[in-house]
C-alpha positions as semicolon CSV with decimal commas, in nm:
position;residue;x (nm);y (nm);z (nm)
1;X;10,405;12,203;9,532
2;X;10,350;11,840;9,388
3;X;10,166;11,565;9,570
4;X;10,371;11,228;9,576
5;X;10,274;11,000;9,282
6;X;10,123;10,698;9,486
7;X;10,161;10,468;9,149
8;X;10,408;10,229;9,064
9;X;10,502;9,975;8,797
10;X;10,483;9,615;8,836
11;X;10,681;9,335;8,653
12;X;10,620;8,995;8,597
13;X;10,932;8,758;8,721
14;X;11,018;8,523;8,395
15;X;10,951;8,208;8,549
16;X;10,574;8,255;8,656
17;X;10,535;8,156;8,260
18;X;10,619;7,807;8,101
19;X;10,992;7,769;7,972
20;X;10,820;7,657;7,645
21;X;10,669;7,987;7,566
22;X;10,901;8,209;7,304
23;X;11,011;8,537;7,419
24;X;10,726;8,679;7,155
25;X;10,453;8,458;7,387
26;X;10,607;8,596;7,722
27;X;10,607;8,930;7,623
28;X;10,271;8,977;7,528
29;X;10,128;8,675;7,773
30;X;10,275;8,921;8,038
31;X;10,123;9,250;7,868
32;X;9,804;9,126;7,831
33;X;9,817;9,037;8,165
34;X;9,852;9,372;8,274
35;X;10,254;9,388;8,360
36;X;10,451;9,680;8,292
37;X;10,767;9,514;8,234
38;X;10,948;9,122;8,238
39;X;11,238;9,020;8,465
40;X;11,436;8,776;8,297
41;X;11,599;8,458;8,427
42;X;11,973;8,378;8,416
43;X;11,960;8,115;8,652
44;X;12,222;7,767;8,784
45;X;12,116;7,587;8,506
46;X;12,319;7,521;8,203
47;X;12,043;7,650;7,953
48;X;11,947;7,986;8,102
49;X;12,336;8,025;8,183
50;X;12,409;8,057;7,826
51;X;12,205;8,342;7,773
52;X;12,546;8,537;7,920
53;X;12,714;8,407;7,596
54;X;12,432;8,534;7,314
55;X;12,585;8,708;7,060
56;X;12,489;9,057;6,983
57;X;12,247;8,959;6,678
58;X;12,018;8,728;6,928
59;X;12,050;9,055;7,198
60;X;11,955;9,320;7,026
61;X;11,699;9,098;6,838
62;X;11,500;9,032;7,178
63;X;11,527;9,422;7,260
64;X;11,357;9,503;6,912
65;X;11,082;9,257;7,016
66;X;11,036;9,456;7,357
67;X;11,001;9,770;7,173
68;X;10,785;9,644;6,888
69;X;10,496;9,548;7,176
70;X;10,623;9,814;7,379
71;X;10,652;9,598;7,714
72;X;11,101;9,594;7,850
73;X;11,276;9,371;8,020
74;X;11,328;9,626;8,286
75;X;11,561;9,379;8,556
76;X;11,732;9,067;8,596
77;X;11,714;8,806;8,822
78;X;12,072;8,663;8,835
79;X;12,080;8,377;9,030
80;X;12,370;8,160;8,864
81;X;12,587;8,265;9,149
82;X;12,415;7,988;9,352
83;X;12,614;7,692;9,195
84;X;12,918;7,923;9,117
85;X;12,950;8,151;9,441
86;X;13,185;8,468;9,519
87;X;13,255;8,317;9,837
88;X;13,314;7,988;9,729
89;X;13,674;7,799;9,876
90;X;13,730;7,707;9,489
91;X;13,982;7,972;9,353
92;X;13,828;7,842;9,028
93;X;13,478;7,854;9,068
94;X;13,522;8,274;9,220
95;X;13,681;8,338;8,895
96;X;13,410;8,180;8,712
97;X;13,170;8,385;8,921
98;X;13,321;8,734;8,808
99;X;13,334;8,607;8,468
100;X;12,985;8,546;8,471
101;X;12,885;8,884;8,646
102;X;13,071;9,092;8,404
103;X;12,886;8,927;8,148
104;X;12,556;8,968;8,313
105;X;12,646;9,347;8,338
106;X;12,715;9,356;7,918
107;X;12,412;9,137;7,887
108;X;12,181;9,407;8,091
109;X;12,359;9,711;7,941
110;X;12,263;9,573;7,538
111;X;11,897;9,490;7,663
112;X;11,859;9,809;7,847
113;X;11,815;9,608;8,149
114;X;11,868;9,853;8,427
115;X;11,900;9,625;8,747
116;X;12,055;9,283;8,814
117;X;11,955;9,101;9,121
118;X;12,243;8,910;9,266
119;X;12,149;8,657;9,541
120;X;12,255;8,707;9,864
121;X;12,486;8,387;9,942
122;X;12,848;8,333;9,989
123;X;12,825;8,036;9,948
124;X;12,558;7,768;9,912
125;X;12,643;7,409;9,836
126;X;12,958;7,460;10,041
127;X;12,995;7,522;10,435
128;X;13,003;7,865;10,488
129;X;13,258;8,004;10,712
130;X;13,425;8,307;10,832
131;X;13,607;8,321;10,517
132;X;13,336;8,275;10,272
133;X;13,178;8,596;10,389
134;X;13,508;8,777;10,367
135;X;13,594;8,616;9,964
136;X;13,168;8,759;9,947
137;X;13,247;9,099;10,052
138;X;13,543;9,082;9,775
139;X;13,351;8,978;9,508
140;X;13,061;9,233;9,602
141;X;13,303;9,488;9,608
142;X;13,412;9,417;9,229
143;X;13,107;9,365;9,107
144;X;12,992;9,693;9,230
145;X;13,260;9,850;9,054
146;X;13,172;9,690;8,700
147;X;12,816;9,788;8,785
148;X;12,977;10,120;8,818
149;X;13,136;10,151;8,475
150;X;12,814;10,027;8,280
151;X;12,583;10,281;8,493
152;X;12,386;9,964;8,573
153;X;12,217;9,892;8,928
154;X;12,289;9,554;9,127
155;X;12,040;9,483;9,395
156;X;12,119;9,202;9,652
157;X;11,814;8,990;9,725
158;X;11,747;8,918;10,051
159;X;11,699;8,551;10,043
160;X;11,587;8,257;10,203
161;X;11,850;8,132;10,380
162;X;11,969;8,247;10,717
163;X;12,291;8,421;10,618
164;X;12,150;8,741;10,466
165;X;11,722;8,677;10,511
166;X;11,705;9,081;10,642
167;X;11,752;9,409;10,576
168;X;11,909;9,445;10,890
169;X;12,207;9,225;10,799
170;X;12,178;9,387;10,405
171;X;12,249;9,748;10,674
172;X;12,579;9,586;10,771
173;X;12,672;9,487;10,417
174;X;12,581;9,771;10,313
175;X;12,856;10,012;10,520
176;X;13,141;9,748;10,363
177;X;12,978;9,860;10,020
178;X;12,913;10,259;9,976
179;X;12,882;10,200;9,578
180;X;12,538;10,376;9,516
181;X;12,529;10,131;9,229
182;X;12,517;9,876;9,526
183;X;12,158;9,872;9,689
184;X;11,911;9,585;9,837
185;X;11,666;9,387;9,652
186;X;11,422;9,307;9,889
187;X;11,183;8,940;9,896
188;X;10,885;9,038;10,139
189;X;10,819;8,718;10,131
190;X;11,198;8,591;10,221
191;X;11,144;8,852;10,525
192;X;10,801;8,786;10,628
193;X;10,926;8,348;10,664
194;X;11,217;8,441;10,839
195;X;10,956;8,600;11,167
196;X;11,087;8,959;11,099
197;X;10,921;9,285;11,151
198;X;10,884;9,325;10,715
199;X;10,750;9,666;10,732
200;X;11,008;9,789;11,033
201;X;11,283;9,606;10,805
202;X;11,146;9,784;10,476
203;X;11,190;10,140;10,717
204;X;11,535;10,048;10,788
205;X;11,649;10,049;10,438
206;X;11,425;10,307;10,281
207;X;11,695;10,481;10,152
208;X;11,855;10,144;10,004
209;X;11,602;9,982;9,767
210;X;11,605;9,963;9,424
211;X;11,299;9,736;9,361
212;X;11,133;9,449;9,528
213;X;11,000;9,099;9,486
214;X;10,607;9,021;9,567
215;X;10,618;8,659;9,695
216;X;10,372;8,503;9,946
217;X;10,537;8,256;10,195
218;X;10,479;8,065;10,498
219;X;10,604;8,117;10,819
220;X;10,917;7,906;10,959
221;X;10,809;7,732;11,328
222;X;10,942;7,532;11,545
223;X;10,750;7,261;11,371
224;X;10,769;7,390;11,068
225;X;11,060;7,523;10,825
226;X;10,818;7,757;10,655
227;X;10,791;7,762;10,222
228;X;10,950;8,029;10,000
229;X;10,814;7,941;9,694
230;X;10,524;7,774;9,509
231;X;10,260;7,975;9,667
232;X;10,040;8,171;9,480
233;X;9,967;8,534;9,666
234;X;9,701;8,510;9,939
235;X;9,808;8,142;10,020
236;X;10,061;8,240;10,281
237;X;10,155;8,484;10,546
238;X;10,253;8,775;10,442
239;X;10,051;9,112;10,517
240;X;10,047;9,284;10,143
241;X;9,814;9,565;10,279
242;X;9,996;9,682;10,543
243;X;10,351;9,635;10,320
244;X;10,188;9,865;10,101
245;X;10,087;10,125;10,368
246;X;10,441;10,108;10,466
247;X;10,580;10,171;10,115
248;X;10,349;10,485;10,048
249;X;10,463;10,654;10,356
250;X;10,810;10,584;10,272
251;X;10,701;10,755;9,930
252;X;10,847;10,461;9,784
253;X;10,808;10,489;9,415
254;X;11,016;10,216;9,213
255;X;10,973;9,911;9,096
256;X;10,815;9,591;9,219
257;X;10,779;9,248;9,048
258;X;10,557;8,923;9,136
259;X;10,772;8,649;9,172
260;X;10,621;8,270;9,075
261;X;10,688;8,003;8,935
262;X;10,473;7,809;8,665
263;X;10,423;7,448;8,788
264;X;10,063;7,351;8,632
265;X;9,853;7,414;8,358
266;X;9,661;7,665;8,612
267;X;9,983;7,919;8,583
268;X;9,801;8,182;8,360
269;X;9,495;8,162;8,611
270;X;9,757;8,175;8,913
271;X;9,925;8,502;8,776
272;X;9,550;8,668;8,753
273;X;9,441;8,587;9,071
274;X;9,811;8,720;9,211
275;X;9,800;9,013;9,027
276;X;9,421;9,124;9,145
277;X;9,468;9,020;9,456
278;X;9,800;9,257;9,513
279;X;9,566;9,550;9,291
280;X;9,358;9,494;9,599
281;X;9,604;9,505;9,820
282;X;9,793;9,798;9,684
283;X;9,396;9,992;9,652
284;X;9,304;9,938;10,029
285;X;9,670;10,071;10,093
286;X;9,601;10,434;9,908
287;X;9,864;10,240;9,647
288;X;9,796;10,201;9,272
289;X;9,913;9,997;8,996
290;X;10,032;10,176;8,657
């Protein structure tokens, strides 16, 4: 009879490294840092958006680069849907959303990407109503089905806005959405602001997550609406230690990735300090890093 593997591998979200860097320098900034793997960016903003229109000579040029230093783009973090939303009132802008999902889907299948994060919104620059979650569900539903055809995962972050910021409510999206190619992606951090139980919500789900995000965050108060980004690990709230006890006696073996962002010239130093830190972490746990 085996033991269970208490190891895991740990990416390095695309963003905790300056824009400026090539894909050569991010590859091998995030090797040498001691990452097993890169998730890459296709974000709201015009210039990461295009990355769903590269042709197949820039694609499969970036994948040789990933096997020539031996480090993948193992996931995706697409959060485009933000400024073009499946629940969005604009009959437009939801056909532009499952236009760009389907080419998010071909994008990950040519890189060997093997899971796309979608953020959980319906909407978000629009009022979101009744409706909005029901146009969601839709495009969740078709999405999960092109996910489907390419054998490609989708994970839906849990996020840092009230309408999905839980497992909990993931649970009740989750019954709408039986795909197994449909799963959660959950932020600890997103969790731990939002005042819920992280490790009782990471129970909930064990059966539904397909890789997490490492982000430290503060608390939201009464006097205080909390912060979901810009902090590097062990700045914030968030128990990592007892997250990671949690994991390991869920046997929880995928994937995890530290998200940050790269705001200063201290971002290399930042990413170090993260990354021991969570070794730390993950050590005091009975957890270990690949």
């Amino acid at each position: 009879m085996h033991s269970f593997d208490n190891s895991f591998r740990l990416g390095l979200y695309e963003k905790a490294m300056p824009a400026e860097l090539s894909w050569e320098e991010k590859l091998l900034t995030a090797k040498e840092f001691g990452f097993d793997f890169v998730e890459i960016s296709v974000d709201e903003s015009d210039e990461r958006r295009q990355r769903l229109d590269w042709s197949d000579e820039k694609i499969y040029a970036l994948r040789r680069l990933c096997e020539k230093h031996a480090i993948p783009l193992h996931s995706m973090c697409l959060s485009a849907h933000r400024r073009f939303p499946f629940g969005s009132k604009d009959a437009s802008v939801r056909q532009q959303a499952f236009v760009m999902m389907q080419k998010a889907i071909n994008l990950a299948y040519k890189l060997g990407v093997r899971c796309v994060q979608l953020a959980g919104y319906d909407v978000y620059y629009e009022t979101q109503t009744p409706e909005s979650h029901c146009r969601f569900i839709e495009g969740m539903r078709s999405a999960a089905k092109m996910a489907e055809r390419a054998g490609v995962m989708l994970g839906v972050e849990i996020m840092d806005t009230p309408y999905l910021n839980s497992l909990s409510k993931f649970e009740i999206l989750k019954n709408e959405l039986p795909s197994p190619y449909f799963m959660a992606y959950p932020d600890v951090g997103n969790i731990s602001g939002w005042n819920y139980d992280t490790c009782t919500e990471l129970k909930l789900s064990c059966e539904h997550i397909v890789q997490l995000h490492l982000k430290d965050t503060l608390r939201v108060t009464p006097d205080h609406q909390g912060q979901f980004r810009d902090l590097v690990i062990g700045e914030g709230d968030v128990d990592f230690e007892s997250i990671f006890k949690t994991l390991l006696s869920m046997e929880y073996a995928a994937p995890m990735v530290i998200e940050m962002w790269a705001r200063d010239e201290q971002w290399a130093q930042n990413i170090r300090l993260a990354r021991a830190r969570l070794a730390e972490a993950a050590h005091k746990a009975g957890m270990q890093l690949l």
